[in-house]
C-alpha positions as CSV (number, residue, x, y, z in Angstrom):
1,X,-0.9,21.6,-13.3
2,X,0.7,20.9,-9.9
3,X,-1.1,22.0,-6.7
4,X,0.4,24.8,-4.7
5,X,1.5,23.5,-1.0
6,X,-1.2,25.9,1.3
7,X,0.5,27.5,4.3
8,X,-0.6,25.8,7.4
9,X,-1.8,27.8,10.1
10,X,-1.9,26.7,14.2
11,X,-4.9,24.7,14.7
12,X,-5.5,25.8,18.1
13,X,-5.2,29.6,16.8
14,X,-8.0,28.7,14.5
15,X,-10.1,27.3,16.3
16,X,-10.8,28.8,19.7
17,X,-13.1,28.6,22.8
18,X,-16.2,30.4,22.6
19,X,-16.9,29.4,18.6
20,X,-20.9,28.6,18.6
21,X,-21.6,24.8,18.9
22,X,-22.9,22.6,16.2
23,X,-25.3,20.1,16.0
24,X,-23.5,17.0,15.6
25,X,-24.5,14.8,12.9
26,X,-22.2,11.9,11.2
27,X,-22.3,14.1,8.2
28,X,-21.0,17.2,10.3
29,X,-18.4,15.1,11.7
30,X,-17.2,13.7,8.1
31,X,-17.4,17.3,6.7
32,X,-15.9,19.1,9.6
33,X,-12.4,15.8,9.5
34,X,-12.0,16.7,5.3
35,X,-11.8,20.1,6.1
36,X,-9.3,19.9,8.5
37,X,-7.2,16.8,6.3
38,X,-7.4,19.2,3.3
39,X,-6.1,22.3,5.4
40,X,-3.7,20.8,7.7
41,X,-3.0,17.9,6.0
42,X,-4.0,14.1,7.7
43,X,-1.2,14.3,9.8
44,X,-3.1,16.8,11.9
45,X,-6.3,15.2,12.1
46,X,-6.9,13.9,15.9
47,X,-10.3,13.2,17.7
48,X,-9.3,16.4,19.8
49,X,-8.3,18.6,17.0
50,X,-11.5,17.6,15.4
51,X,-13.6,18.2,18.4
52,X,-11.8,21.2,18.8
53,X,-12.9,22.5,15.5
54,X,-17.1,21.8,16.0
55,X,-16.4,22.9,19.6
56,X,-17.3,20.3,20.9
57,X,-15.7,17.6,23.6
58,X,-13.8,14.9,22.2
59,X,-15.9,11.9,23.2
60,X,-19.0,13.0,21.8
61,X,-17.3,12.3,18.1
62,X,-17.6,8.7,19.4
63,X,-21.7,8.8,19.5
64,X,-21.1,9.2,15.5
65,X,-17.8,7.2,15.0
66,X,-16.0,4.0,16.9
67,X,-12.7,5.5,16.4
68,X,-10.4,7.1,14.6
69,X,-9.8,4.1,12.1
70,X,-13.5,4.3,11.3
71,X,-13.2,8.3,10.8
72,X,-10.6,7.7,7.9
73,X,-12.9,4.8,6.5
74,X,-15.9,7.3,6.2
75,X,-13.7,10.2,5.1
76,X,-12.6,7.9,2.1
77,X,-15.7,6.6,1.5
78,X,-17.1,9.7,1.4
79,X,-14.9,11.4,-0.9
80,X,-15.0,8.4,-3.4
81,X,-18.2,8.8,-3.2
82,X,-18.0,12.0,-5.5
83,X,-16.3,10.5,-8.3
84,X,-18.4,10.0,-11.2
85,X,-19.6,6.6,-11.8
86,X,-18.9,5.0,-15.8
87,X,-21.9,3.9,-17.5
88,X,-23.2,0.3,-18.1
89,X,-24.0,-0.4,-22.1
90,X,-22.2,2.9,-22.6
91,X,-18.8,3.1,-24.7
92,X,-16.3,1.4,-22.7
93,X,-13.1,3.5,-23.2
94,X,-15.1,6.9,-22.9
95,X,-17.1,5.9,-19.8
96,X,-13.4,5.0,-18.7
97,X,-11.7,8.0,-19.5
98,X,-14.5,10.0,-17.9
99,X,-14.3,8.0,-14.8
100,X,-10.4,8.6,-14.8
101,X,-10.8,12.1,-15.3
102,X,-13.3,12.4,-12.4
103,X,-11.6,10.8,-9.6
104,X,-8.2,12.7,-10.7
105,X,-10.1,16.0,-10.1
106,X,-11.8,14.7,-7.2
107,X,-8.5,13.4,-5.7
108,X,-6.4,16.3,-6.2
109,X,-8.9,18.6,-4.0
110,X,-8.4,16.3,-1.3
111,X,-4.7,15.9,-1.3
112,X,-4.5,13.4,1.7
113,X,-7.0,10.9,0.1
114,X,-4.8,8.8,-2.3
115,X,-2.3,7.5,-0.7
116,X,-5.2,6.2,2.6
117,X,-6.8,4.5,-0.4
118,X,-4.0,2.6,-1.6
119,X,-2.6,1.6,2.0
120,X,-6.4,0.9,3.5
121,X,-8.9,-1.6,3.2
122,X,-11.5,0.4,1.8
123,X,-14.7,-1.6,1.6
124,X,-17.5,1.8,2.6
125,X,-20.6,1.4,0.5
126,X,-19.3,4.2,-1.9
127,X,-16.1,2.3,-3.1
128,X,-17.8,-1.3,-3.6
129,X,-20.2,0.9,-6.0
130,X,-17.5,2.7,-8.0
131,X,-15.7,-0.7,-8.4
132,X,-19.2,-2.4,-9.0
133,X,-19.7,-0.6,-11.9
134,X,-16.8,0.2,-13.6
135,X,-16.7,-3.8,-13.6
136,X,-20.1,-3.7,-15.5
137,X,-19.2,-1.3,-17.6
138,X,-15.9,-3.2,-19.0
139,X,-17.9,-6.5,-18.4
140,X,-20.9,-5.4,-20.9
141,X,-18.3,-4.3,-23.6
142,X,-17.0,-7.9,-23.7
143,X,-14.2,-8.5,-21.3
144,X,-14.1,-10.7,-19.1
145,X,-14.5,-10.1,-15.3
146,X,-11.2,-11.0,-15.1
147,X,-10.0,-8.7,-17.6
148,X,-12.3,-6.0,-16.1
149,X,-10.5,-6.1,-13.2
150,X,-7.0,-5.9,-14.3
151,X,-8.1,-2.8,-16.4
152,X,-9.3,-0.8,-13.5
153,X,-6.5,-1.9,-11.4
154,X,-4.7,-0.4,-14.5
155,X,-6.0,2.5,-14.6
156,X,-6.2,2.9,-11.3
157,X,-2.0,2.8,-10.6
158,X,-1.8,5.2,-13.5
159,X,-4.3,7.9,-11.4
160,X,-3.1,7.2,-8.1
161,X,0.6,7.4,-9.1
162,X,0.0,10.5,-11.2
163,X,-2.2,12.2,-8.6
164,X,0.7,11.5,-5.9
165,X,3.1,13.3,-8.4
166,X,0.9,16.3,-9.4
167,X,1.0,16.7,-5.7
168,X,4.5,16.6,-4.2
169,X,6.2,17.5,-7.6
170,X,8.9,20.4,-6.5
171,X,8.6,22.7,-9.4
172,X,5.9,24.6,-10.1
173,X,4.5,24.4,-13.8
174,X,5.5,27.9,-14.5
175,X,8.8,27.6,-13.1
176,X,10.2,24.5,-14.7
177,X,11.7,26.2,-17.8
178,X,13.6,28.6,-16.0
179,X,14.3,25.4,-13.3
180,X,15.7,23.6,-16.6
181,X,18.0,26.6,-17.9
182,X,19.7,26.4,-14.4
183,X,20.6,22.8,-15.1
184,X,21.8,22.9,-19.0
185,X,25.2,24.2,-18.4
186,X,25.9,20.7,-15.9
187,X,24.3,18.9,-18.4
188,X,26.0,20.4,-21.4
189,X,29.4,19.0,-20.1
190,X,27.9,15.6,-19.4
191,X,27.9,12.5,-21.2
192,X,23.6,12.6,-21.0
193,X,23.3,13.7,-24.7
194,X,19.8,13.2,-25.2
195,X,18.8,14.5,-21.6
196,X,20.6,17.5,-22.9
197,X,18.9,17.8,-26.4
198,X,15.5,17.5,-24.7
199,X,15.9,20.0,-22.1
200,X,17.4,22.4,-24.8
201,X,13.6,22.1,-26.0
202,X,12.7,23.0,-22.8
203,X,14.4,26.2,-22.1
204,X,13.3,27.5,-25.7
205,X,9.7,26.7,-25.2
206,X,8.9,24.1,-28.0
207,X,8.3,21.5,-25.3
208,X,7.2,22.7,-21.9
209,X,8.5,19.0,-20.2
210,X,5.3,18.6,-18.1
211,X,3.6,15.1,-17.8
212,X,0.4,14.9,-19.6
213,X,-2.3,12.6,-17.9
214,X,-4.4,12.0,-20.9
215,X,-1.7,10.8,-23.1
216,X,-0.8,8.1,-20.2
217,X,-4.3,7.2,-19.7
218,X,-5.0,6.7,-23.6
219,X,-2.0,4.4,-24.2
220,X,-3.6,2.4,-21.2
221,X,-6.6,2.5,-22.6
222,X,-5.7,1.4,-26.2
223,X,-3.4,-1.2,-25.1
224,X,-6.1,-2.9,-23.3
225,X,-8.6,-2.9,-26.0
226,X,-6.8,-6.1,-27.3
227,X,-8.4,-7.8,-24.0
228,X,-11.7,-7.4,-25.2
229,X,-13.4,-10.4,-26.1
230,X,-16.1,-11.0,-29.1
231,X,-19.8,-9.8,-28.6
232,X,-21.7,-12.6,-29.9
């Protein structure tokens, strides 16, 4: 399913003067900066729009954060930090899966996340752990740590890139067959046989043309298995 787009709403209508004060806390501060990224998107997020939402003034964020590089850092960190972590000893391609699944979910309720982990150095305490151990867990199944690593990095491109598309896609699930019968006619008079044929399926329902994570992630997840090395 693709995520609706939320209407955004005025920041400074939101949040206005007189709002009771809260004690700040680093974990207020995080908390109070994923709320805003998730409602206004990251774009929006500023020491003064976040210290405008705890009412509170702007430089007392910085008792709790250097800066606003060190904000996003945390913010990452702490989202990762919610993805749930695949098992040492446990079955390699399940624990996998599992751990796929997880930081999909957790990724698409925090639409801004992805793309600051694939353009940041994130090195918080909560990403070195999810990488730490989904290392182990491919290292104790019998691949190498070099191997291990090329399989989450893997993975890895096949959630971020999906999550990206889930989010930004422009048709809604329930509106691409109808989104598809508009095109047939153009395509119907084309030289694009087999785009036609397979959006014919479309419009009558026996295929409903929307990507399938799980059928990505278990050709990855097969393929690999050839990397595996003997358990001796």
């Amino acid at each position: 399913m693709h995520k609706k787009k939320k209407q955004k709403t005025s920041i400074t209508k939101l949040f206005k003067k007189g709002k009771k004060r809260k004690t700040l806390s680093k974990e207020v501060v995080l908390e109070a900066a994923i709320g805003l990224a998730d409602e206004f998107g990251i774009e929006e997020l500023s020491m003064r729009n976040l210290a405008l939402s705890l009412s509170v003034e702007a430089m007392s964020l910085y008792n709790h954060v250097k800066n606003k590089d060190e904000l996003l850092d945390n913010m990452v960190d702490f989202v990762i930090s919610k993805i749930n972590l695949p098992k040492i000893g446990g079955d390699w391609k399940s624990e996998m899966k599992k751990r796929a699944k997880s930081a999909r979910e957790i990724l698409i309720l925090h639409p801004w996340v992805t793309l600051l982990v694939v353009s940041r150095m994130n090195v918080g305490e909560a990403m070195l752990a999810y990488f730490d151990r989904s290392l182990g867990c491919l290292h104790s199944a019998g691949f190498s740590l070099q191997a291990a690593d090329h399989i989450i990095n893997t993975i890895d491109s096949h959630v971020y890139g999906y999550v990206l598309q889930e989010l930004n896609f422009p048709i809604e699930p329930e509106n691409y067959a109808k989104k598809a019968e508009g095109f047939l006619p153009a395509l119907e008079v084309s030289p694009f046989l087999h785009l036609t044929n397979l959006t014919k399926e479309v419009v009558s329902g026996k295929y409903n043309g929307l990507h399938d994570f799980e059928f990505g992630l278990n050709l990855i997840l097969d393929g690999l298995g050839r990397l595996r090395e003997p358990i001796n």
